[in-house]
C-alpha positions as CSV (number, residue, x, y, z in Angstrom):
1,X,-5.8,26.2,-2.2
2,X,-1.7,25.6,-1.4
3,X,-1.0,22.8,-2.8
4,X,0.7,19.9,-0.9
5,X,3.5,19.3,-3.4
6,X,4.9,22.8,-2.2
7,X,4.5,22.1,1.4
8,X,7.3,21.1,3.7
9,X,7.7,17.8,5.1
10,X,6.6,18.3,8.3
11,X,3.7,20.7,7.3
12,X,2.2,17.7,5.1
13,X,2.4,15.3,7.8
14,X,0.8,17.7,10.7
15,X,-1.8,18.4,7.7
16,X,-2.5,14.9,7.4
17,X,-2.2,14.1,11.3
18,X,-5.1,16.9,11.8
19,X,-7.4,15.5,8.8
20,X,-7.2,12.1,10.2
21,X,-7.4,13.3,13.3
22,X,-10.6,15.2,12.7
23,X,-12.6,12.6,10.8
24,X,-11.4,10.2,13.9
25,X,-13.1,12.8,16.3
26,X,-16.2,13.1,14.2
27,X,-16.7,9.7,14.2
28,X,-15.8,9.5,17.9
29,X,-18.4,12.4,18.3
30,X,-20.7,10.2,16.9
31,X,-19.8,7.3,18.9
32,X,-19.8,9.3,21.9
33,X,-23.4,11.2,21.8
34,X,-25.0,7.4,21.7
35,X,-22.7,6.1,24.5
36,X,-23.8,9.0,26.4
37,X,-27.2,9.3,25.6
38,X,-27.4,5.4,26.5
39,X,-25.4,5.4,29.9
40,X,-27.8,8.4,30.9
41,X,-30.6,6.6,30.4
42,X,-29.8,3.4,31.8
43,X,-28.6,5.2,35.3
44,X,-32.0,7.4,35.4
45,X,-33.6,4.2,35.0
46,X,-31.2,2.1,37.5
47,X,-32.0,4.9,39.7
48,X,-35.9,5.0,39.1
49,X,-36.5,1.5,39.9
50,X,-34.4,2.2,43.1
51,X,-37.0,5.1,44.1
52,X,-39.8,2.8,43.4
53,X,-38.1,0.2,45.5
54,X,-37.4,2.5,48.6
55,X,-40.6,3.8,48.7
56,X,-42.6,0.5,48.7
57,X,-40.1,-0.1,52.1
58,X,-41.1,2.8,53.6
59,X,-45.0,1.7,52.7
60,X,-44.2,-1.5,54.6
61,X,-42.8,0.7,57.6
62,X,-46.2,2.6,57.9
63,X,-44.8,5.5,56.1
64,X,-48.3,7.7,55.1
65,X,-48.5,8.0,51.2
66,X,-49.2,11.8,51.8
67,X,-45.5,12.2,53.1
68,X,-44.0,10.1,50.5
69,X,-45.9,11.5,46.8
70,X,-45.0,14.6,45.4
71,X,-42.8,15.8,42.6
72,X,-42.1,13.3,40.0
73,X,-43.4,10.3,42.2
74,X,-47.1,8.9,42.5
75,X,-48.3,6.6,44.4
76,X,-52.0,5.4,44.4
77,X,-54.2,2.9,45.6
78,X,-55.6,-0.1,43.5
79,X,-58.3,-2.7,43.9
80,X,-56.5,-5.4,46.3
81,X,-57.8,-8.1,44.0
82,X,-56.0,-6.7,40.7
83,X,-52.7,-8.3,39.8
84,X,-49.5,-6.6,40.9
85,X,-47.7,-5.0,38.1
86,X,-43.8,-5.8,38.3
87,X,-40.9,-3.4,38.1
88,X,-40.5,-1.9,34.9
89,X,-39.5,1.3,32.9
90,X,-41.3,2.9,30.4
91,X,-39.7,5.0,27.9
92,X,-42.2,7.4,27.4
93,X,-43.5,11.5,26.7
94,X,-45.6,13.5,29.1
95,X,-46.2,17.0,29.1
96,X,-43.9,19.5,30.9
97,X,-46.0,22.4,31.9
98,X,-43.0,24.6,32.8
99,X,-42.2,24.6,28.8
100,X,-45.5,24.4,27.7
101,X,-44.4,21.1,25.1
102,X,-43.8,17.8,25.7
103,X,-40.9,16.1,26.6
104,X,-38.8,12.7,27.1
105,X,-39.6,10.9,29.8
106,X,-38.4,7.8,31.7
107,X,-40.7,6.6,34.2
108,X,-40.8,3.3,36.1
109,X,-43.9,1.8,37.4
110,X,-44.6,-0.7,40.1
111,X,-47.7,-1.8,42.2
112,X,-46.9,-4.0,45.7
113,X,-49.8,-5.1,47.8
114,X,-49.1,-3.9,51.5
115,X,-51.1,-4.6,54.7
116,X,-53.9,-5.9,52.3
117,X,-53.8,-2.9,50.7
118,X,-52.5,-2.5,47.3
119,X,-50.4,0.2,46.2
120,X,-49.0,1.9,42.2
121,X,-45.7,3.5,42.7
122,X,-44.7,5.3,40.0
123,X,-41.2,7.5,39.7
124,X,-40.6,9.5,36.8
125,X,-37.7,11.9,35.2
126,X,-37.1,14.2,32.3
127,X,-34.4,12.8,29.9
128,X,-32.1,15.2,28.4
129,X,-32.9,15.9,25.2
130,X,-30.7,14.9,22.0
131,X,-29.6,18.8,21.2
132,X,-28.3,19.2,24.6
133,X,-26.3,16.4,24.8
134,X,-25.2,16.8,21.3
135,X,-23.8,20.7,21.7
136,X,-22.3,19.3,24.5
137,X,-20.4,16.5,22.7
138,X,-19.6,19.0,19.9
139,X,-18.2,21.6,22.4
140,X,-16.2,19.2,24.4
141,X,-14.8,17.9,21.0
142,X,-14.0,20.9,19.3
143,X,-12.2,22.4,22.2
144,X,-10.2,19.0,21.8
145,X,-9.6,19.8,18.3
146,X,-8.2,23.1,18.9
147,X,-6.0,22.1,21.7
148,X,-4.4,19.6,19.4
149,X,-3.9,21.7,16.9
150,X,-1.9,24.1,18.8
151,X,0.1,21.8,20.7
152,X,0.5,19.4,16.7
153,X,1.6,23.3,15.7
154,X,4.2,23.9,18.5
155,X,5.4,20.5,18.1
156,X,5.9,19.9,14.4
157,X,8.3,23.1,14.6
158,X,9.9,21.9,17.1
159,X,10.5,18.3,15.3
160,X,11.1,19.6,12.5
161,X,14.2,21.7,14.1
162,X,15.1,18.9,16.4
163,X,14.1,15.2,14.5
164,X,14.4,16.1,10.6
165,X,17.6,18.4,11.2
166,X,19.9,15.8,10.0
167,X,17.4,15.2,6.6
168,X,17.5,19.3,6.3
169,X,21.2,18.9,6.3
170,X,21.6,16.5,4.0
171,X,19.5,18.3,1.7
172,X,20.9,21.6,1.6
173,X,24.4,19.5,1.2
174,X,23.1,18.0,-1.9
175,X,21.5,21.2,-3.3
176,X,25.0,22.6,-2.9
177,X,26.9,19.6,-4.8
178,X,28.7,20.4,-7.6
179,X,30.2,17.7,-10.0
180,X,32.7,20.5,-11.0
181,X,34.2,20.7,-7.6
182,X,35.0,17.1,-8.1
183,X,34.5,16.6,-4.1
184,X,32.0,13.8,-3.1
185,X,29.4,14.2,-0.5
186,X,30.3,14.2,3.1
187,X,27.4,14.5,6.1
188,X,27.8,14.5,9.8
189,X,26.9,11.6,11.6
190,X,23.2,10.9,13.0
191,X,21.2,8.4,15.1
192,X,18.2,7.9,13.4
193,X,19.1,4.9,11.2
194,X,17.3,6.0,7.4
195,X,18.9,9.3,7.7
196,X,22.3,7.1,8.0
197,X,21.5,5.0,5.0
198,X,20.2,8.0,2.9
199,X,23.5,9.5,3.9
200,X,25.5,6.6,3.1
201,X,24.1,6.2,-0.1
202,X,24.5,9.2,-1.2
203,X,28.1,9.6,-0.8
204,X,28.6,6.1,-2.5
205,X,26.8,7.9,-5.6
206,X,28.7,10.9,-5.4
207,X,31.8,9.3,-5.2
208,X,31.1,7.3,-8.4
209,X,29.5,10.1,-10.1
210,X,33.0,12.2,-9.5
211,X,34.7,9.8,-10.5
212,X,32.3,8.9,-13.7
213,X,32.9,12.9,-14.2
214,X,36.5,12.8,-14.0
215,X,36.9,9.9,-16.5
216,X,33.9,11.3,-18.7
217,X,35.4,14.9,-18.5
218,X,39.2,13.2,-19.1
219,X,38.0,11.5,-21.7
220,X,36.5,14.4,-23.3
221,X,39.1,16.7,-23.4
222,X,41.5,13.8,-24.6
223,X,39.3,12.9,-27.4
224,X,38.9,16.7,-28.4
225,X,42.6,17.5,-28.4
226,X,43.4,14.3,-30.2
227,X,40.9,15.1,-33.0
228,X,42.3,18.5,-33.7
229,X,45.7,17.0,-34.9
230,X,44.9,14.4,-37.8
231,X,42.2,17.0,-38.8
232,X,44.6,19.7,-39.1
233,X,47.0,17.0,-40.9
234,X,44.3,16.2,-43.3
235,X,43.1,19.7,-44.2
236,X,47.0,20.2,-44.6
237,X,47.2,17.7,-46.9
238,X,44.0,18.3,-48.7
239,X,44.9,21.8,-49.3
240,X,48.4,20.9,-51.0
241,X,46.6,18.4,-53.2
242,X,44.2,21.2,-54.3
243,X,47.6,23.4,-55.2
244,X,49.1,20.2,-57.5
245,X,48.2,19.4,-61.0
246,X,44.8,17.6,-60.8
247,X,41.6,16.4,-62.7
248,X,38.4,18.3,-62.0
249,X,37.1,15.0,-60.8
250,X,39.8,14.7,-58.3
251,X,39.6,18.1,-57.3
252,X,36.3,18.0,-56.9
253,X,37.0,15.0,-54.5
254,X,39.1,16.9,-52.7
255,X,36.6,19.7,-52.1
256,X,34.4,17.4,-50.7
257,X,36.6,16.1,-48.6
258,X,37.8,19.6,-47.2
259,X,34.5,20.2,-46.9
260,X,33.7,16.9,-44.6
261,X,36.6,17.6,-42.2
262,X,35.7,21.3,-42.4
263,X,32.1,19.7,-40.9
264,X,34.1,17.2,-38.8
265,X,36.2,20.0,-36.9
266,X,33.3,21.9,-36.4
267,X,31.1,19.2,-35.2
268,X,33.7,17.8,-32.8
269,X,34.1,21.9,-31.3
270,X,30.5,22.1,-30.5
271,X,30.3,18.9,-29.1
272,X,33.3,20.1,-26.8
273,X,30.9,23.0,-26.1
274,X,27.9,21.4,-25.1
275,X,29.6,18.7,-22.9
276,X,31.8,21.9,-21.2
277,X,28.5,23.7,-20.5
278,X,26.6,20.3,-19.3
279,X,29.1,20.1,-16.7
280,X,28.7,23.3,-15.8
281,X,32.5,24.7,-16.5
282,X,30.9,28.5,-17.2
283,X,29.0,28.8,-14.3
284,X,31.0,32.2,-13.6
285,X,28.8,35.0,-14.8
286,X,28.9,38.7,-14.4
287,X,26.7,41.6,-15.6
288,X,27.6,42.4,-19.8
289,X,26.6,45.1,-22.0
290,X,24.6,42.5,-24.5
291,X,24.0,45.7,-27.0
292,X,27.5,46.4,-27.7
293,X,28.7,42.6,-27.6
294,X,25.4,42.3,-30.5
295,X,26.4,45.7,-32.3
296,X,29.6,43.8,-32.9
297,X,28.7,40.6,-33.6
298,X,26.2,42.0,-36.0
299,X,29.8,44.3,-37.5
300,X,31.3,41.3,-38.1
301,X,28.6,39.7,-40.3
302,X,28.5,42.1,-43.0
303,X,30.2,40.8,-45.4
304,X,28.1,37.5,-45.3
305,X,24.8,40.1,-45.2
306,X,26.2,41.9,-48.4
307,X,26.9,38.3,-50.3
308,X,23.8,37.2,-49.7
309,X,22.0,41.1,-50.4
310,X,19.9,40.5,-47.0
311,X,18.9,43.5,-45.8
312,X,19.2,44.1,-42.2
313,X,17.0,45.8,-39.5
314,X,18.0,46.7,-35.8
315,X,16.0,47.9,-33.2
316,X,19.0,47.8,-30.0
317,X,18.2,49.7,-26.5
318,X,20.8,50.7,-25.6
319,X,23.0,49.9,-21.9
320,X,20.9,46.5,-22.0
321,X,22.8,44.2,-19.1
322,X,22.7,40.6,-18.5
323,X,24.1,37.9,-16.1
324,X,25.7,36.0,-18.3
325,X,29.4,34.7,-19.5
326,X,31.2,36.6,-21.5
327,X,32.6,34.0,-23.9
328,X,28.6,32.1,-23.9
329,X,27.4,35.4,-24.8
330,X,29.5,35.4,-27.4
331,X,28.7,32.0,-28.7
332,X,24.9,32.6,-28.4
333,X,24.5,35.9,-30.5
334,X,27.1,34.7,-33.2
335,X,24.7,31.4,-33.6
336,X,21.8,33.4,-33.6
337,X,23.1,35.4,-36.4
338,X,24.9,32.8,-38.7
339,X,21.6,30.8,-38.1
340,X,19.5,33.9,-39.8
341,X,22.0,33.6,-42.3
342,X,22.0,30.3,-43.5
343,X,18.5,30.2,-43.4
344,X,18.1,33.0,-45.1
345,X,16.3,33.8,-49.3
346,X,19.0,35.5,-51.2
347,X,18.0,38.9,-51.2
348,X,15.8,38.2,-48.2
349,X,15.8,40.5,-44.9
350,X,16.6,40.0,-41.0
351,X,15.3,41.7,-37.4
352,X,17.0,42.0,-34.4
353,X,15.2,43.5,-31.5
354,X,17.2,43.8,-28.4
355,X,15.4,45.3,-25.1
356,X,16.1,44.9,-21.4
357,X,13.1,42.3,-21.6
358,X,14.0,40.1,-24.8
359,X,15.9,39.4,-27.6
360,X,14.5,38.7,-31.1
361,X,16.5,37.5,-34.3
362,X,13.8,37.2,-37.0
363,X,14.6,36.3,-40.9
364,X,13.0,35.1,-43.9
365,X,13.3,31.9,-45.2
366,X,11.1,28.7,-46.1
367,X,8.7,27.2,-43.8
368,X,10.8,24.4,-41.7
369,X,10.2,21.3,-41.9
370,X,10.3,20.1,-38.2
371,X,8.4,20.7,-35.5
372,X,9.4,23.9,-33.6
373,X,10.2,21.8,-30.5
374,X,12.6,19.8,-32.3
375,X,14.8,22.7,-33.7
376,X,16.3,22.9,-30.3
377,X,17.4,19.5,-30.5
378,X,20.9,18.2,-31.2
379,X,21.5,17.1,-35.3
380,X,18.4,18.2,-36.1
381,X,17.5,20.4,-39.1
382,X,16.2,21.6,-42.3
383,X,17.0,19.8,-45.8
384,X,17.6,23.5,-47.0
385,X,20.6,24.0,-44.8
386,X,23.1,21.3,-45.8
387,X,26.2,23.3,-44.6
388,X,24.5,23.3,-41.1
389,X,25.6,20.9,-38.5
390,X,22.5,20.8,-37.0
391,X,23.7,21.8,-33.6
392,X,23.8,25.3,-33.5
393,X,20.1,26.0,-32.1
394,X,20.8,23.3,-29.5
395,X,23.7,25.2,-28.2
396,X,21.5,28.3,-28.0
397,X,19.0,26.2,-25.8
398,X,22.1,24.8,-23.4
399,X,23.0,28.4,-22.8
400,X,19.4,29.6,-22.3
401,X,19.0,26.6,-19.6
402,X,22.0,27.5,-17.8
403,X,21.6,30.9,-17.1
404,X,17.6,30.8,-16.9
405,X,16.5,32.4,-19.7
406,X,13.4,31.0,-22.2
407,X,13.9,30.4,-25.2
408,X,11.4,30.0,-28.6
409,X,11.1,29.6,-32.4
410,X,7.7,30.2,-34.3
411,X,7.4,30.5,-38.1
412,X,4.7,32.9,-39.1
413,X,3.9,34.4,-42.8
414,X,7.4,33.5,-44.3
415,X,9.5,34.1,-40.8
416,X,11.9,32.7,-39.0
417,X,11.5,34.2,-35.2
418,X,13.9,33.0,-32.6
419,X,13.3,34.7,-29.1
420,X,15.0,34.8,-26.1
421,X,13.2,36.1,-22.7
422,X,15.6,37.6,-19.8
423,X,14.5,36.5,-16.3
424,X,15.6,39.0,-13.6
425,X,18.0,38.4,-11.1
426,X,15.0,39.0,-8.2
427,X,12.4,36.6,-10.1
428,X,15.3,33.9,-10.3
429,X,16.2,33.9,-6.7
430,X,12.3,33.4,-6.3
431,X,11.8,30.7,-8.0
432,X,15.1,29.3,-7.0
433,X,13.7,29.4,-3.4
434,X,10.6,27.7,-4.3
């Protein structure tokens, strides 16, 4: 069953128009086989009582009884001295011999003394039965139904072109907005007056949110740049005090003070990173060889593979091509690999599997302790990686999210598996549709 969350506007309403709709008519179906049943009885008996009526005249006018009884009317004689019997309607069954059953009948019964004579006139009729009149409420109804729901058809498309135009505009103007354009919303105008407030509201927000964006994105950069000079300046100087005559204590202050603005300067770049990629400054992409761009990022990580004696396993399709940018590729396989690294045993051992389908980067190591999950999170990580920064996987995930892929960490029997899952370019477009 489709649910209604994926439905259109306009489909959920006509939905809900025709549900109401039908319980209304089933109650009114309801309603109407009493009212029916009802009005039919009380005009066969409004009519009975009539025929009872006329004929007792035409007794008075010498009418013979012979020419006045026959189908459904009777008419006999009682003892002059009995009591008349008043008008009245009996709700009754007699038997139908046409059928061969019984059946409903309505039959009024009168008695009138006439020319000292005294007379029983009784007219009677067959009522219809509660079937019949119920298939005939149901048919009249359910050719209702279907004519509404053909006309509600034709005329929810046609609203929904006509009336919710300006809403469809609006929407497909906000699916297109861009904080990096740094243009604010603009609509056309409309009549209907919530579609004029939605609009206006939502240029007042997109206004301030470009202009939150410039000063956030200003402010970035600023800080960024401004960061990379006293750092430099203090490495500077940190690496001429390590070159003077000093204690070991002081130089092994020193170190740890390279060392903290080695962190700092590192921290503040991937910060940089992450805020660039949040607003979406590498949305160009194109289709990259990912097994040579990994075949050299993996060339360049010997050295650290040979100081740390970890062996290394590849398994690399080749010609394997992604939508991706070429300097985020870059970043994500080099923090792919430097993360198997630093979490690596000495002496331990590291996978990479590259197919058209996924890539995994597995390497041994101790069991983490965080919850998978959180890995992906920014500053978080493992007591056994000091040097770490703790925002290395978290970059990996930003990438992943911007160009749709999935990624995953597990830790099974002593590894470390990171894996990333390629979504086509057609099942993208799909689900971007949806």
């Amino acid at each position: 069953m489709m649910k209604l969350a994926k439905l259109k506007l306009i489909d959920q309403l006509t939905l809900w128009f025709l549900l109401v709709t039908a319980l209304v008519l089933l109650a009114g179906g309801v309603i109407v086989f009493h009212v029916v049943q009802r009005e039919i009885i009380r005009e066969d008996a409004r009519r009975l009582q009539d025929t009872v009526e006329l004929l007792a005249r035409n007794l008075q006018e010498g009418t013979e009884i012979e020419q006045l009884d026959g189908y459904q009317v009777n008419i006999e004689e009682l003892d002059p001295a009995a009591r008349e019997i008043p008008l009245h309607v009996k709700d009754t069954v007699a038997w139908f011999p046409p059928h061969q059953h019984d059946e409903r009948e309505l039959r009024a019964v009168a008695s009138y003394k006439i020319n000292n004579r005294h007379y029983q006139i009784t007219a009677s009729n067959l009522v219809p039965e509660q079937d019949e009149i119920a298939d005939g409420v149901v048919q009249s109804l359910g050719w209702t139904f279907i004519l509404l729901l053909v006309l509600v058809g034709l005329l929810s498309r046609f609203l929904s072109w006509r009336i919710l135009s300006p809403f469809n505009q609006t929407l497909q103007a906000v699916r297109s907005f861009s904080l990096a354009k740094q243009s604010p919303l603009r609509f056309g105008s409309t009549r209907t007056r919530e579609f004029k407030l939605l609009n206006q509201f939502l240029e007042k927000m997109s206004r301030k949110a470009v202009a939150d964006y410039r000063s956030l994105k200003e402010f970035t950069e600023n800080a960024s740049h401004e960061l990379q000079t006293p750092l430099a300046v203090i490495r500077g100087k940190l690496e001429l005090l390590m070159e003077t005559e000093i204690s070991d204590r002081q130089a092994s202050l020193i170190l740890a003070a390279h060392e903290a603005v080695e962190r700092l300067s590192k921290t503040n770049q991937a910060l940089t990173l992450l805020t660039r990629m949040e607003n979406q400054e590498y949305k160009s992409t194109s289709l990259i060889n990912l097994s040579t761009l990994l075949q050299h990022a993996l060339r360049s990580y010997q050295e650290l593979f040979q100081m740390k004696a970890i062996d290394l396993e590849t398994e690399i399709e080749e010609e394997v091509e992604v939508r991706l940018n070429a300097a985020l590729a870059d970043i994500l396989l080099h923090n792919l690999i430097s993360n198997a690294i630093r979490h690596n045993n000495q002496d331990g051992r590291v996978k990479v599997t590259l197919t058209s389908a996924r890539l995994l980067v597995q390497n041994t190591g101790k069991s983490p302790q965080l919850q998978p999950e959180e890995l992906f999170h920014r500053f978080k990580k493992d007591n056994q990686s000091a040097d770490s920064i703790g925002l290395g996987l978290a970059i990996v995930k930003q990438i992943c999210d911007l160009n749709g892929f999935e990624a995953s960490y597990q830790y099974q029997e002593g590894w470390h598996m990171l894996e990333l899952l390629f979504i086509p370019p057609s099942r993208k477009m799909s689900e971007a549709a949806v």
